[in-house]
C-alpha positions as CSV (number, residue, x, y, z in Angstrom):
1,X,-4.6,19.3,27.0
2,X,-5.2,16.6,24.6
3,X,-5.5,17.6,20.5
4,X,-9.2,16.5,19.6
5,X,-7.8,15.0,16.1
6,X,-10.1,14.6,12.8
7,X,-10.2,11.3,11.2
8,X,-10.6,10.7,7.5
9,X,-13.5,9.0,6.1
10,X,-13.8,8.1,2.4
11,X,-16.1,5.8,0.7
12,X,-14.8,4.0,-2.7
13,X,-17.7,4.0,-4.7
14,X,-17.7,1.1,-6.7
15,X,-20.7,-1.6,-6.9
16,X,-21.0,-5.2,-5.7
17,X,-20.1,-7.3,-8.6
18,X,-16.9,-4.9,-9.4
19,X,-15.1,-6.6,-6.6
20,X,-11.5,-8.0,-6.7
21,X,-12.7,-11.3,-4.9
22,X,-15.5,-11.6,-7.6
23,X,-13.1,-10.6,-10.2
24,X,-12.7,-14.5,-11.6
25,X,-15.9,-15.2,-11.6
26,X,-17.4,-11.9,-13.3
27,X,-15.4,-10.3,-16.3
28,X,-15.8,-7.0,-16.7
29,X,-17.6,-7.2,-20.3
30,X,-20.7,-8.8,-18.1
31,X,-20.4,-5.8,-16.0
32,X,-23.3,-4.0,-18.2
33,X,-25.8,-6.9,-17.2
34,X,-25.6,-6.4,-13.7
35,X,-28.4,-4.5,-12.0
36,X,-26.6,-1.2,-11.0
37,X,-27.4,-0.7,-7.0
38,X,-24.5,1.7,-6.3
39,X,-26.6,5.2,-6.7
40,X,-29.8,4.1,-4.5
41,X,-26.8,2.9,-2.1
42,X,-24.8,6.2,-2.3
43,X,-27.7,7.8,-2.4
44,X,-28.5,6.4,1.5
45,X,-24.8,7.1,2.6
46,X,-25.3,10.7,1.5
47,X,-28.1,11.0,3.4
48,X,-26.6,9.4,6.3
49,X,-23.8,11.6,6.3
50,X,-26.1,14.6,6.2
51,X,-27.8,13.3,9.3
52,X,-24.7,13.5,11.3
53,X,-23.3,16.6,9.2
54,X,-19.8,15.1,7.8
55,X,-18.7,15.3,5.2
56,X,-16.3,12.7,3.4
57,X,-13.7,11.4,0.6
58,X,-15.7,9.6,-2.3
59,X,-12.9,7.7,-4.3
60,X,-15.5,7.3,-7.2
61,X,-14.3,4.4,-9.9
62,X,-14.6,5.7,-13.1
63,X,-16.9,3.4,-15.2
64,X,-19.0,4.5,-12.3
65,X,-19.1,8.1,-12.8
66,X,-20.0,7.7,-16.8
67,X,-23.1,5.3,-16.5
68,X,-24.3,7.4,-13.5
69,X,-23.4,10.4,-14.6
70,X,-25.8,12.5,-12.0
71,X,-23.9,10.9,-9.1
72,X,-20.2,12.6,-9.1
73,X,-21.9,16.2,-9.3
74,X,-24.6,15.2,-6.5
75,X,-22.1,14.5,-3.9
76,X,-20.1,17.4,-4.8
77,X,-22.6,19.7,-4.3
78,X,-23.7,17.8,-0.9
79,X,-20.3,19.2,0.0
80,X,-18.0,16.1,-0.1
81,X,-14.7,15.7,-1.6
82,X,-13.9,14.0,-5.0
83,X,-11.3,11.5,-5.7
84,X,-10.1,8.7,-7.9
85,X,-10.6,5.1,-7.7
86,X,-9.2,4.4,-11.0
87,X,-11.5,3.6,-13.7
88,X,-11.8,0.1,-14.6
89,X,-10.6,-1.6,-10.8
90,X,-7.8,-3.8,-11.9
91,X,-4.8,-4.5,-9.3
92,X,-2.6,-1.8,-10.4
93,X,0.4,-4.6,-10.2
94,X,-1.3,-7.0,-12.7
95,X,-1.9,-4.1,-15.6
96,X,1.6,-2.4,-15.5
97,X,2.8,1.2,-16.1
98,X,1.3,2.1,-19.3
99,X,-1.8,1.0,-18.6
100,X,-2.4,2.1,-15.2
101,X,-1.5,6.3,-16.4
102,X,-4.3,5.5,-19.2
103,X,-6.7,4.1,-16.8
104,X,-6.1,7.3,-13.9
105,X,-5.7,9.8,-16.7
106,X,-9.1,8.8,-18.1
107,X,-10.8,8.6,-14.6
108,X,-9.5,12.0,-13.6
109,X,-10.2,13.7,-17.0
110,X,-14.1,12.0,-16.6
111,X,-14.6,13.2,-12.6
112,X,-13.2,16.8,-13.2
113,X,-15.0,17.4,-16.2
114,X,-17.9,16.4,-14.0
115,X,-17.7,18.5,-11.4
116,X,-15.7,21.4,-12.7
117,X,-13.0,21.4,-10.8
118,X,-9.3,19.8,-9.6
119,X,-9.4,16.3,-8.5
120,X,-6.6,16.0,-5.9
121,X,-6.4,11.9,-4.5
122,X,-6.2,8.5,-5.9
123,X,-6.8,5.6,-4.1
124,X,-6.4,2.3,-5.9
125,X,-8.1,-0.6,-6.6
126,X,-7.9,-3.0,-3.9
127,X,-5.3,-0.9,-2.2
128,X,-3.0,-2.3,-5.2
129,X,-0.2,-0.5,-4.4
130,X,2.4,-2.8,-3.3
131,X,6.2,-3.5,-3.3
132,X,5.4,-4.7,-6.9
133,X,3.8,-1.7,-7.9
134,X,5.6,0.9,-6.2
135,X,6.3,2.6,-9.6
136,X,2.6,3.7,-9.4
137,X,3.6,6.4,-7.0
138,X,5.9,8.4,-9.5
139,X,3.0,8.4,-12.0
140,X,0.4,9.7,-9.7
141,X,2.8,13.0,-9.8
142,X,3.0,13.0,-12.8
143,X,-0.1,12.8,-13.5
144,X,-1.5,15.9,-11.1
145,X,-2.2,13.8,-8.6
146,X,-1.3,15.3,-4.9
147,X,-2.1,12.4,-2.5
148,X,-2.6,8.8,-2.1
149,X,-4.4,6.2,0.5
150,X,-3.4,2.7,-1.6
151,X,-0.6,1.5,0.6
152,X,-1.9,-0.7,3.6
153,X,0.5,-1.5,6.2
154,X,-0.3,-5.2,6.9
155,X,0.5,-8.6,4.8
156,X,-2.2,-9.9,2.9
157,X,-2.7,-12.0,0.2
158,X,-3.8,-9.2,-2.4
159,X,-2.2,-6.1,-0.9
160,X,-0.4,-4.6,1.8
161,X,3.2,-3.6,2.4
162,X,3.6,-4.8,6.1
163,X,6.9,-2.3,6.8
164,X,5.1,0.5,5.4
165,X,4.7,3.9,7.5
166,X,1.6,3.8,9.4
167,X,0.7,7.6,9.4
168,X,0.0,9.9,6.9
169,X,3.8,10.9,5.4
170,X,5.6,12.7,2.6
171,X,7.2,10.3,0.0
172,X,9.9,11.7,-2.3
173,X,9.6,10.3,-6.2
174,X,11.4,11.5,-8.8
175,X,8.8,13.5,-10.3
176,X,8.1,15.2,-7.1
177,X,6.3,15.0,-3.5
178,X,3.1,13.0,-2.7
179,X,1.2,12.6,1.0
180,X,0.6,9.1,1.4
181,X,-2.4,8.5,3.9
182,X,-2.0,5.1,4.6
183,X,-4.7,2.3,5.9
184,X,-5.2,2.4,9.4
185,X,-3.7,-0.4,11.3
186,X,-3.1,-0.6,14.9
187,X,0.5,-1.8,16.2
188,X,-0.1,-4.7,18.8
189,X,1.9,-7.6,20.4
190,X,1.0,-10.8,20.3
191,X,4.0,-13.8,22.5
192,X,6.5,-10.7,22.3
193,X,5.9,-10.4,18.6
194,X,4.7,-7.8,16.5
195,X,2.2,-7.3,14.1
196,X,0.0,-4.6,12.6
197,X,-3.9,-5.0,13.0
198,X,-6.1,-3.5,10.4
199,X,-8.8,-1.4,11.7
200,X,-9.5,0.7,8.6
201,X,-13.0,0.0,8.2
202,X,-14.1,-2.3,5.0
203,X,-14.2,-6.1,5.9
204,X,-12.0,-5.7,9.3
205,X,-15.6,-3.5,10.3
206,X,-17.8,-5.8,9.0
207,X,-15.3,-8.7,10.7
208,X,-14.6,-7.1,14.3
209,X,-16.6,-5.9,17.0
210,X,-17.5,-2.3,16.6
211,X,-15.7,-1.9,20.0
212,X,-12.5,-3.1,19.3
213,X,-12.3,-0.9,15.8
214,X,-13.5,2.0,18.8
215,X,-10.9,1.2,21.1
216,X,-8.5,0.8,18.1
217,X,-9.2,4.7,16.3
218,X,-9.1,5.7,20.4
219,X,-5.6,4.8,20.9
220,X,-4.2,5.9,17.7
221,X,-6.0,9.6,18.6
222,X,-5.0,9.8,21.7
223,X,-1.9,7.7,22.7
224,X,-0.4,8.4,19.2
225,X,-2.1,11.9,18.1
226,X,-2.4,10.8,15.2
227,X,-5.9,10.7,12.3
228,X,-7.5,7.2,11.5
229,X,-8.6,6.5,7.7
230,X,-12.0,4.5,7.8
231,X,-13.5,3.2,4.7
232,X,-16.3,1.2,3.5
233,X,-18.2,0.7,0.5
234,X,-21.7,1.2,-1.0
235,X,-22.4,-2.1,-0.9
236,X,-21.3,-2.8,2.3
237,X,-24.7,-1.4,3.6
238,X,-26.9,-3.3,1.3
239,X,-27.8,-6.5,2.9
240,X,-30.4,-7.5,-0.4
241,X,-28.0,-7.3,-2.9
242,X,-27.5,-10.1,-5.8
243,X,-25.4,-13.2,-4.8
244,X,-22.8,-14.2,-7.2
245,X,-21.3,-17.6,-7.1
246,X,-17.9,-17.6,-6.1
247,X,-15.6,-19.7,-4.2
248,X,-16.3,-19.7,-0.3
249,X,-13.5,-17.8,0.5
250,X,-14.7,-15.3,-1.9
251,X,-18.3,-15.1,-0.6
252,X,-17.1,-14.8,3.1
253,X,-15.4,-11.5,2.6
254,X,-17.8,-10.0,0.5
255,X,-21.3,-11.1,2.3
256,X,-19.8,-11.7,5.7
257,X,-22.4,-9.4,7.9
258,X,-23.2,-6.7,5.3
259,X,-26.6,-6.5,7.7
260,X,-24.3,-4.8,10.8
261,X,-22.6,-2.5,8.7
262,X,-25.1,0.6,9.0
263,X,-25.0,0.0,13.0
264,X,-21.3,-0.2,13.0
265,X,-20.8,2.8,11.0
266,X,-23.1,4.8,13.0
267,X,-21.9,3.7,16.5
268,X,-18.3,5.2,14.6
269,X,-20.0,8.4,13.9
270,X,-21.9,9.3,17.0
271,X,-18.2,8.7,18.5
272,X,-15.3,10.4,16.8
273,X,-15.1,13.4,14.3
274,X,-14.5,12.7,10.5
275,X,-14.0,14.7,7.6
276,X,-12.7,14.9,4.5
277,X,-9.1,13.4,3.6
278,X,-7.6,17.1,2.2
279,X,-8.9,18.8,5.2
280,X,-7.0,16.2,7.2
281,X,-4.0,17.3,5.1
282,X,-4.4,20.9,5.4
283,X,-5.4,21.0,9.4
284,X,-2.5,18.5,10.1
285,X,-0.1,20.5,7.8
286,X,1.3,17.8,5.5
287,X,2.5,19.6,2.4
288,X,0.8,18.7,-0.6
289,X,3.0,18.4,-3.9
């Protein structure tokens, strides 16, 4: 009989003009003279999520969580789980070692004192944990952290680690052991050569058919028995949002059918189960440092 197998869903909680593909044309001292949209769209994901009764991963950034401060506890006590997205979304390979402990430490610190309790997962900016960066993963340990979902499997010209594991594994650092959930990708051949489709949710959702990202999270259930990560983002679902000017390239992947998203993600809902990324780890088994 086939294992019915959970899926991870998280949300990375961070608003529209925080984006890395905005990131040269908004600095992060105009940050305070945006108009905030990320709790009213939170807000509507919560209740989403309520509709269908899952519950999630919020990966909340951390300059987030202190000028909302009524946000963090709210989807704590709607029964979700809390996580770190850093706190001020730089690519963790651009700031460097020092910086990036300062930046999780103070996130962490801010979100547990927050919601009274352990925060357990990191996810970083951008999925900024690369060959470059791999460093990151020894801090995380030390710094209390017990899993990560940064590495993405697939090459891309901001992240990704193309030879990466695909599935949710232990990795070994010196200060200790971490689960690693990465990005979902699905393995394909394309002329009798290889390559690793992302699937993951994000841009690919917004980008591919909702069918193909079905079929995709299908396979890897069933043919590989193995759980799917899907993400997205606040903003994803709010269509009115402020345009920033940006390069084209820029404004494809942000804007690119932010109006489908909702549909998308509930055609994804009424079709698999989803839940939270440490009960994946503790139904699954994978041994958390």
């Amino acid at each position: 009989m086939t294992q019915i197998i959970t899926n991870c869903l998280t949300i990375d909680v961070e608003d529209y003009f925080q984006v890395n593909a905005f990131s040269g044309h908004v600095h992060r001292d105009q940050w305070g003279s945006f108009p905030l949209r990320v709790e009213k769209n939170t807000q509507r994901i919560l209740d989403i999520l309520d509709s269908y009764n899952i519950k999630a991963t919020f990966f909340v950034l951390g300059w987030v969580a202190e000028r909302v401060p009524s946000l963090v506890p709210e989807i704590r006590q709607r029964g979700h789980e809390i996580a770190c997205h850093g706190y001020s979304h730089e690519l963790v390979y651009k700031i460097g070692p020092d910086r990036f402990r300062s930046d999780i430490r103070r996130s962490k610190k801010l979100l547990e004192s927050q919601i009274g309790e352990r925060v357990n997962g990191y996810r970083a900016p951008s999925y900024s944990i690369t060959n470059n960066s791999i460093w990151a993963l020894n801090i995380l340990v030390e710094e209390g952290f017990e899993y990560d979902s940064s590495i993405f499997p697939i090459l891309h010209d901001t992240y990704g680690i193309p030879d990466a594991q695909r599935f949710p594994h232990i990795i070994k650092t010196d200060a200790g052991p971490l689960t690693e959930f990465p990005l979902t990708t699905l393995s394909m051949s394309l002329f009798s050569r290889k390559f690793h489709l992302p699937i993951a949710g994000g841009g690919y959702l917004r980008l591919l058919p909702a069918s193909i990202i079905q079929r995709g999270i299908s396979s890897i259930n069933n043919r590989e028995q193995q759980p799917a990560v899907l993400y997205f983002h606040p903003w994803e679902i709010d269509p009115g949002q402020p345009r920033i000017k940006a390069s084209m390239k820029s404004r494809f992947r942000h804007y690119l059918n932010l109006s489908r998203t909702e549909t998308k993600l509930k055609y994804l809902f009424n079709t698999f189960k989803f839940c939270p990324m440490k009960e994946v780890v503790l139904q699954h088994g994978y041994v958390l440092g």
